[in-house]
VOGU-3710 file (C-alpha; in Angstrom, 3 decimals, decimal comma):
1> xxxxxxxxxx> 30,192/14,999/-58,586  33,405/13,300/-57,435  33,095/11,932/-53,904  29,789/12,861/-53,764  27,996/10,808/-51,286  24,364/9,581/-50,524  20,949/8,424/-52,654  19,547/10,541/-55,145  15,824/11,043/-54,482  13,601/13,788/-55,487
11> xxxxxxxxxx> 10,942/16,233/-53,141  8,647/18,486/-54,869  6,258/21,276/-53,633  3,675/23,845/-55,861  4,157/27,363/-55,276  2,725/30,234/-56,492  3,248/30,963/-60,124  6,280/28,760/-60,028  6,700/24,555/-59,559  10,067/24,314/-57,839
21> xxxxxxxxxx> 11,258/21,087/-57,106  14,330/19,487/-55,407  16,941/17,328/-56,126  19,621/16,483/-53,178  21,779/13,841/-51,882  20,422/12,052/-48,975  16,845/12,179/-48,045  14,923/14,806/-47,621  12,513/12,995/-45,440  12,938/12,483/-41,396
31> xxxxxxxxxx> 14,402/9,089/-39,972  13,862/7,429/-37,110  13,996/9,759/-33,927  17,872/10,424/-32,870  18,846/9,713/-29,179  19,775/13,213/-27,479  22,023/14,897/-25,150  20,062/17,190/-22,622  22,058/20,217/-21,481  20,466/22,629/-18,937
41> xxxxxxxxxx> 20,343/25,967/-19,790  20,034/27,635/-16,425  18,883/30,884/-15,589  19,854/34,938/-15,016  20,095/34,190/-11,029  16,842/32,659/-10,434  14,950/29,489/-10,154  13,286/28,810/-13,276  13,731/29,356/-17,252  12,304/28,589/-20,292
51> xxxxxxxxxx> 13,860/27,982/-23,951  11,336/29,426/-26,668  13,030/29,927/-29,994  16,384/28,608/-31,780  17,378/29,248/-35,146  19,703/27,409/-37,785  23,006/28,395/-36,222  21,580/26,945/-32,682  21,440/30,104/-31,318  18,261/30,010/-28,259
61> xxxxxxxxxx> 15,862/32,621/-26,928  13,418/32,253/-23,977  13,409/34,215/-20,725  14,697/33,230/-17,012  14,294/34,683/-13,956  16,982/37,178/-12,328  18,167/36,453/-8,940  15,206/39,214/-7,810  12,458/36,740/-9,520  11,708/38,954/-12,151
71> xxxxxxxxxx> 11,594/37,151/-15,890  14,017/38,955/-18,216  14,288/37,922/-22,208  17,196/35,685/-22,129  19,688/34,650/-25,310  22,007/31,613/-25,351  24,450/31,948/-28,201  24,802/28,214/-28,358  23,338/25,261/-26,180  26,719/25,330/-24,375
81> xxxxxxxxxx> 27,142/28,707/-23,535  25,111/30,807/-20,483  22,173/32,958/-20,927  22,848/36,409/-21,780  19,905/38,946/-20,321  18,689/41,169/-22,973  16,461/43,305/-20,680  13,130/45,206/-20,896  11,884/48,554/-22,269  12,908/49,983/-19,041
91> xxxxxxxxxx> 10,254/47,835/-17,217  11,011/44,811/-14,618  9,315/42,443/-17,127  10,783/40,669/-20,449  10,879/37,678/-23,008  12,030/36,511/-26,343  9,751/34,876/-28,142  11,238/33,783/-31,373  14,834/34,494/-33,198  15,995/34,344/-37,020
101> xxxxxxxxxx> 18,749/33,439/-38,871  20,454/36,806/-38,884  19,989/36,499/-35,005  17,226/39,607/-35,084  14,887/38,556/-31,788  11,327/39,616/-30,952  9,160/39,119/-27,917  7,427/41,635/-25,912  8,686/43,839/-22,429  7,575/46,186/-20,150
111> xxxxxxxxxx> 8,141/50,147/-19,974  8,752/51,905/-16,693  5,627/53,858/-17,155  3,344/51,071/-18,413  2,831/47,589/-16,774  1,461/46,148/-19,799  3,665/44,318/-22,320  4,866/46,046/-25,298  5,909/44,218/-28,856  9,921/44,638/-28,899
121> xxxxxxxxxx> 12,897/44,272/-30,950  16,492/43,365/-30,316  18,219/43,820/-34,066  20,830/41,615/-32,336  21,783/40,269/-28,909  23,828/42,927/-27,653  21,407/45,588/-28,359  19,197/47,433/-26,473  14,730/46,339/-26,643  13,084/48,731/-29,398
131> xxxxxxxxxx> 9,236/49,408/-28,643  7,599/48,031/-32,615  4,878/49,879/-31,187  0,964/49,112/-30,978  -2,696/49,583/-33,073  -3,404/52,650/-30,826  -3,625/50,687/-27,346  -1,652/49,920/-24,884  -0,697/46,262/-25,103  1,292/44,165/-27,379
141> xxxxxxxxxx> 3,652/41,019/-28,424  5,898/40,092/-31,342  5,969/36,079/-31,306  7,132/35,693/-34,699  9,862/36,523/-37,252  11,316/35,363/-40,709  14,454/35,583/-42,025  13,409/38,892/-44,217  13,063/40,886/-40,769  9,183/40,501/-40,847
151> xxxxxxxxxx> 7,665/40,494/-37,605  4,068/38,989/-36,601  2,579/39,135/-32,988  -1,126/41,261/-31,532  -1,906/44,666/-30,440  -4,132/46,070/-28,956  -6,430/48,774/-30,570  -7,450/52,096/-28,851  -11,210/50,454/-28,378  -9,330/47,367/-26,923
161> xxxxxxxxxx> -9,638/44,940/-29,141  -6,460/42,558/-30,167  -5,994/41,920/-33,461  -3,213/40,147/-35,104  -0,349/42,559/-36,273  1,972/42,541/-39,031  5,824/44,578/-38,342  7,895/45,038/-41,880  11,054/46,013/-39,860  12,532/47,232/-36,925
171> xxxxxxxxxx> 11,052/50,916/-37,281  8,014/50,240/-39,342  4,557/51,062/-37,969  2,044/48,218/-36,816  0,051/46,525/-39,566  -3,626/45,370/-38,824  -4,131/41,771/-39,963  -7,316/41,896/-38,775  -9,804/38,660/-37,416  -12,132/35,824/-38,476
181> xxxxxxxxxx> -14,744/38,655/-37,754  -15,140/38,965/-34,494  -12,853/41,152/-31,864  -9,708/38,905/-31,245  -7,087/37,574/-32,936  -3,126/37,080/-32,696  -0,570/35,733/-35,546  2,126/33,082/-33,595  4,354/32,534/-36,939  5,654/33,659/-40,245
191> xxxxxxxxxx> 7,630/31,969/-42,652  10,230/33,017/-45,744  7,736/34,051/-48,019  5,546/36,119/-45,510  2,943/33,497/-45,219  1,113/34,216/-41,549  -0,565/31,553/-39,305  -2,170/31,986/-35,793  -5,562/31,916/-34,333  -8,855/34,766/-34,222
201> xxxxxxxxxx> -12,291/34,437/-33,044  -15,195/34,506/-35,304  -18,352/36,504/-36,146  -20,121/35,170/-33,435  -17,139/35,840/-30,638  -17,768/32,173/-29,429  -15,085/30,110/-31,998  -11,375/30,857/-31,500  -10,424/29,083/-34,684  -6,795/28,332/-35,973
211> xxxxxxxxxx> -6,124/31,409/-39,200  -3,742/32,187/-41,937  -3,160/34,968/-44,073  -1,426/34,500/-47,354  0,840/37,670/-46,815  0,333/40,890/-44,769  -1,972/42,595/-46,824  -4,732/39,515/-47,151  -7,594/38,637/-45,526  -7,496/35,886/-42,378
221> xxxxxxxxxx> -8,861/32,180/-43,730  -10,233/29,537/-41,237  -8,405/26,502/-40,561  -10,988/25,370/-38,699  -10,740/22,142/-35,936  -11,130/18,651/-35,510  -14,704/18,947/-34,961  -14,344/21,111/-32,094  -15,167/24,696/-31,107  -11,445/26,094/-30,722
231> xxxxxxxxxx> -8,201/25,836/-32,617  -5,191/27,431/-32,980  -1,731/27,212/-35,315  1,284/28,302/-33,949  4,120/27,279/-36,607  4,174/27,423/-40,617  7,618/26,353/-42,198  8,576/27,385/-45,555  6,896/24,479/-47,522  3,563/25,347/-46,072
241> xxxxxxxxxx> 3,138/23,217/-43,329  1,365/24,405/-40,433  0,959/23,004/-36,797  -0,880/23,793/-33,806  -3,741/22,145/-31,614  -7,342/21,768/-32,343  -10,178/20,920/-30,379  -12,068/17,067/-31,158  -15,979/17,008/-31,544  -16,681/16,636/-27,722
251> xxxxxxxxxx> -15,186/20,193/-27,187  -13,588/17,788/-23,728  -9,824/17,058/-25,635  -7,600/18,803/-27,559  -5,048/17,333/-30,167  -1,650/18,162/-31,710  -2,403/19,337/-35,452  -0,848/19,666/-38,427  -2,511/21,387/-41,591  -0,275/20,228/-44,696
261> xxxxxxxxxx> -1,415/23,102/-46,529  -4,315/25,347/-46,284  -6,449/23,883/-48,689  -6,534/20,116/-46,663  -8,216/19,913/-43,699  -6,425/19,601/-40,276  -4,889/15,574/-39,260  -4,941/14,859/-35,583  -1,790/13,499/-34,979  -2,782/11,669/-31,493
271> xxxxxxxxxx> -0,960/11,395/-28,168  1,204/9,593/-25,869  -1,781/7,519/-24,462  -3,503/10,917/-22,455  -6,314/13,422/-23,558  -4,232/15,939/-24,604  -1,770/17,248/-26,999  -0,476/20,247/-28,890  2,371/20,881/-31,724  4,352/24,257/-30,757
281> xxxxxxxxxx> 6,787/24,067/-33,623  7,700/22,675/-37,028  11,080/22,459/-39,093  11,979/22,684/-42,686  11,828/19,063/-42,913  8,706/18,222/-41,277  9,573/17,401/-37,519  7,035/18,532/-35,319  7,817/19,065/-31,744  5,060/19,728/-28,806
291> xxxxxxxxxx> 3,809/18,355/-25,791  1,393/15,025/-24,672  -0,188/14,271/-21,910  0,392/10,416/-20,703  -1,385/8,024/-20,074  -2,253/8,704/-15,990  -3,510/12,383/-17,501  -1,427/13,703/-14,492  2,031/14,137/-16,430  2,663/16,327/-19,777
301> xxxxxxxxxx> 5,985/15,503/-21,260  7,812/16,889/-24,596  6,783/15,657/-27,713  8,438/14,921/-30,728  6,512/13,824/-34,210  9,285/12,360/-36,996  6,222/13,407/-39,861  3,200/13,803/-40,287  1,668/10,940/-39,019  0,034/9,968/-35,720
311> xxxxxxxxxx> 1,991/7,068/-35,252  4,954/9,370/-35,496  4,706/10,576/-31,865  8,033/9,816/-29,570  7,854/10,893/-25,788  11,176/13,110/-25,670  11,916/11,684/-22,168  12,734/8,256/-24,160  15,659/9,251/-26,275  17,495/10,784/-23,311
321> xxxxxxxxxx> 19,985/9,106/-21,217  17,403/7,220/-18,090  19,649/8,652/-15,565  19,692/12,088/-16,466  17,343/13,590/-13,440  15,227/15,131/-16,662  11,674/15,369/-16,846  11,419/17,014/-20,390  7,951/18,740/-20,024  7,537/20,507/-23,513
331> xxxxxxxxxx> 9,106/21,252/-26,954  9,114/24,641/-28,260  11,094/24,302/-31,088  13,127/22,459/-33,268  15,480/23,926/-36,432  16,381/22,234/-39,259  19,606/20,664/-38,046  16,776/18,825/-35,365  18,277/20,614/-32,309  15,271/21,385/-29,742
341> xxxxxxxxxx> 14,877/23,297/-27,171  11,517/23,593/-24,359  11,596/23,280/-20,820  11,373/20,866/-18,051  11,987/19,787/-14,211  15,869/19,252/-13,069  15,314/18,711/-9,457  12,731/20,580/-8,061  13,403/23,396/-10,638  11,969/24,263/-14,052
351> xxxxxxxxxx> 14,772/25,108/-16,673  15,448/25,839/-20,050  17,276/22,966/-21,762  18,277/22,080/-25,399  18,606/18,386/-26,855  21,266/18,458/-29,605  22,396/14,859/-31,498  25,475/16,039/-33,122  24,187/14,918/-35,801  25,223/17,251/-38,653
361> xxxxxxxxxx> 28,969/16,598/-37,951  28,666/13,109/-38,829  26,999/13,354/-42,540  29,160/13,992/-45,187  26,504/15,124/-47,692  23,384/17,580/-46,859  20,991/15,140/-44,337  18,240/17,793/-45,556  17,718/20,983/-48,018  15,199/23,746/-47,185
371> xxxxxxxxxx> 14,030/25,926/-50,433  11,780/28,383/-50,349  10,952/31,805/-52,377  11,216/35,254/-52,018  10,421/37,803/-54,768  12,123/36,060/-57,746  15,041/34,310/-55,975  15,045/30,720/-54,910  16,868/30,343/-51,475  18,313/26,454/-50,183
381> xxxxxxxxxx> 19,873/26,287/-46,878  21,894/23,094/-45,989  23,838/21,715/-43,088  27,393/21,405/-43,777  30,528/19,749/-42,008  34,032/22,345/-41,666  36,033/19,317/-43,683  34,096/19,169/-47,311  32,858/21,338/-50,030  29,672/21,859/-51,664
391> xxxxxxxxxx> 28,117/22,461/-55,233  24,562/23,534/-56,045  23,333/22,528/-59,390  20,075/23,336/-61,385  18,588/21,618/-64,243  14,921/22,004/-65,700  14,902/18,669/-67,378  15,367/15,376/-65,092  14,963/13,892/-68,573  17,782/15,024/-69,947
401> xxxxxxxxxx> 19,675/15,816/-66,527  22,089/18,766/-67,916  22,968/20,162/-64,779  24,035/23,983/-64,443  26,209/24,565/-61,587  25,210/27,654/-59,444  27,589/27,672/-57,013  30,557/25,008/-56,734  32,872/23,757/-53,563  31,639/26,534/-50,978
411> xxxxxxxxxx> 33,170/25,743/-48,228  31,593/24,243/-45,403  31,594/25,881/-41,800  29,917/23,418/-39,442  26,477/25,230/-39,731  23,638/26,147/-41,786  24,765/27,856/-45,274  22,231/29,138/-47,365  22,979/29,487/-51,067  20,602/32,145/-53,129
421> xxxxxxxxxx> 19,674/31,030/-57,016  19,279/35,114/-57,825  15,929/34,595/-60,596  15,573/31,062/-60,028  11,520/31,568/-59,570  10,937/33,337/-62,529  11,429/29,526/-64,898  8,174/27,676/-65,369  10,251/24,597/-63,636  13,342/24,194/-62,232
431> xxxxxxxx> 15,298/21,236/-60,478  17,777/21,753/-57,482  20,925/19,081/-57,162  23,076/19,607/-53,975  25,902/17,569/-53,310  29,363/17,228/-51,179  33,163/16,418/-51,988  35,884/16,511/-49,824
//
């Protein structure tokens, strides 16, 4: 392509029925950790906030406290601007727990008649909470939704169990996902092709053990731990990868984990020096963010692992400027253009805050693709800068490289633009080539 720019390397993942593999500009795989800008967040009035969701476009959910103390779910449309209270279900009590591309938000609130939480709905930030509704008791959370409007989260049944709950939409009914057998069990996160992950107890009721489910009508598979009796998985991007924390043989520690797929078993990917870790998030090109203890055992700060490697593990605090009054106590999240957001300590408060590298304004060609399937389309999302143009290409022969273009010089916006190859996952084999041109 003229004035294309970047190395050509190649990234391939197995799927289902269907090998798709990638072909971009630049690489696919994550450098060295950026240095970051920390902005506070703030709050609705209060003292305290916290940042628990942000999707491609940067826009960040959490919850923050009103000036009367009570936590309401909270929406920032960018790092920059100020938080934006969503409400309740008529209750005093609200947060958002995860957002999607299409900026639809879940998370769970409180009715005026009912003090327990109830699995809610905003179809967009200026709407109203919708109750998704329970297993027949009184209790409930959404914590997780894909870009397809799928929802994931618990409920409670009418003999109080909580199982892990499946939502198809906005007004759908509450899907039972079930457990590992015994009489708890909650699903954290959901990716583009409806694959579940989260964490259920076992037969016995004595192992909470890290679980995923293939789709929303399958059965829950262990994960298991790191020779431990607990585990949990609280991310799954859409090549598969899953993270979460599992417990080491002693039962005394637990780690940050990441499951590369389901069939491998779980790599402890370490800590900053203390005894504990976990991985809260992961993005479409690997990053893992978290928290780590240190090495005193007294301080947990915000985590950041470039891959999947233990010896990938940066303490957040370190690529922020040293005079910045910041203590960066955990990552929640991280989207594919590597913006994070968590919470930690400005002053004596806790607060919300985002790190953002502004890094996707300085590449000329895609830094990263994400691909992934649904039904018989292949879907690639790519940053893009406002000044070039873009062309998607497919070939199923690296061979003989005749390239098909798919879509040629969209123009780019400054965001995430994702480009849909309508039957691309019905080939045997098929080759993805994204490039940019000014």
């Amino acid at each position: 392509m003229k004035g294309a720019i970047g190395n050509c390397v190649k990234s391939c993942r197995a799927l289902p029925a269907v090998a798709v593999c990638l072909f971009v500009f630049a690489s696919a795989q994550a450098g060295p950790a950026p240095t970051y800008n920390v902005i506070d967040l703030g709050t609705l009035g209060g003292i305290s906030s916290q940042a628990l969701g942000i999707n491609n476009s940067g826009q960040i959910v959490g919850y923050a406290a009103t000036t009367n103390q009570p936590h309401h779910a909270a929406f920032w449309a960018n790092s920059s601007s100020p938080p934006i209270d969503l409400g309740a279900l008529g209750g005093t009590f609200g947060e958002a727990l995860g957002i999607n591309d299409s900026g639809e938000i879940v998370g769970d609130a409180t009715t005026p008649a009912d003090a327990e939480d109830d699995a809610a709905v905003w179809t967009n930030h200026n709407s109203g909470a919708v109750d998704l509704g329970s297993l027949g008791g009184p209790d409930g959370a959404a914590q997780g939704i894909n870009g397809l409007g799928q929802m994931v989260g618990y409920a409670t049944a009418s003999n109080g169990d909580t199982h892990a709950t499946f939502w198809a939409n906005s007004s759908s009914s509450a899907i039972d996902l079930g457990t590992l057998g015994g009489t708890f069990g909650e699903a954290l996160g959901i990716n583009g092709i409806g694959q579940i992950v989260g964490d259920a107890l076992t037969t016995s009721n004595a192992a909470d053990h890290a679980a995923f489910w293939a789709n929303n009508s399958s059965s829950a598979v262990d994960l298991g731990s790191l020779g431990g009796t607990y585990s949990g998985a609280s991310s799954i991007n859409n090549s598969g990868q899953i993270v979460g924390y599992a417990y080491t043989t002693s039962n005394a520690t637990y780690h940050a984990t990441v499951w590369t797929n389901t069939s491998t078993g779980p790599i402890d990917l370490g800590t900053l020096g203390g005894a504990d870790s976990q991985a809260n998030g992961n993005n479409g090109t690997g990053q893992i963010v978290g928290y780590s203890q240190t090495t005193s055992n007294t301080d947990t700060h915000a985590t950041l692992w470039t891959n999947s490697s233990s010896s990938a593990i940066v303490d957040l605090n370190s690529l922020i400027p040293t005079n910045s009054g910041w203590v960066l106590q955990q990552a929640n999240a991280i989207n594919d253009s590597g913006e994070i957001v968590g919470f930690g300590t400005i002053g004596s408060n806790t607060h919300a805050f985002a790190l953002v590298t502004g890094s996707v304004q300085s590449i000329s060609a895609p830094k990263y693709v994400s691909i992934w399937i649904a039904s018989t389309n292949v879907f690639l999302a790519f940053p893009t800068i406002s000044n070039a143009f873009y062309d998607v290409q497919c070939t199923t022969n690296l061979v003989s490289a005749v390239w098909s273009t798919i879509a040629s010089n969209i123009a780019g916006t400054g965001g995430i633009i994702t480009n849909t190859n309508i039957g691309g996952a019905t080939v045997p084999r098929r080759f993805y080539h994204v490039g940019a041109h000014f």
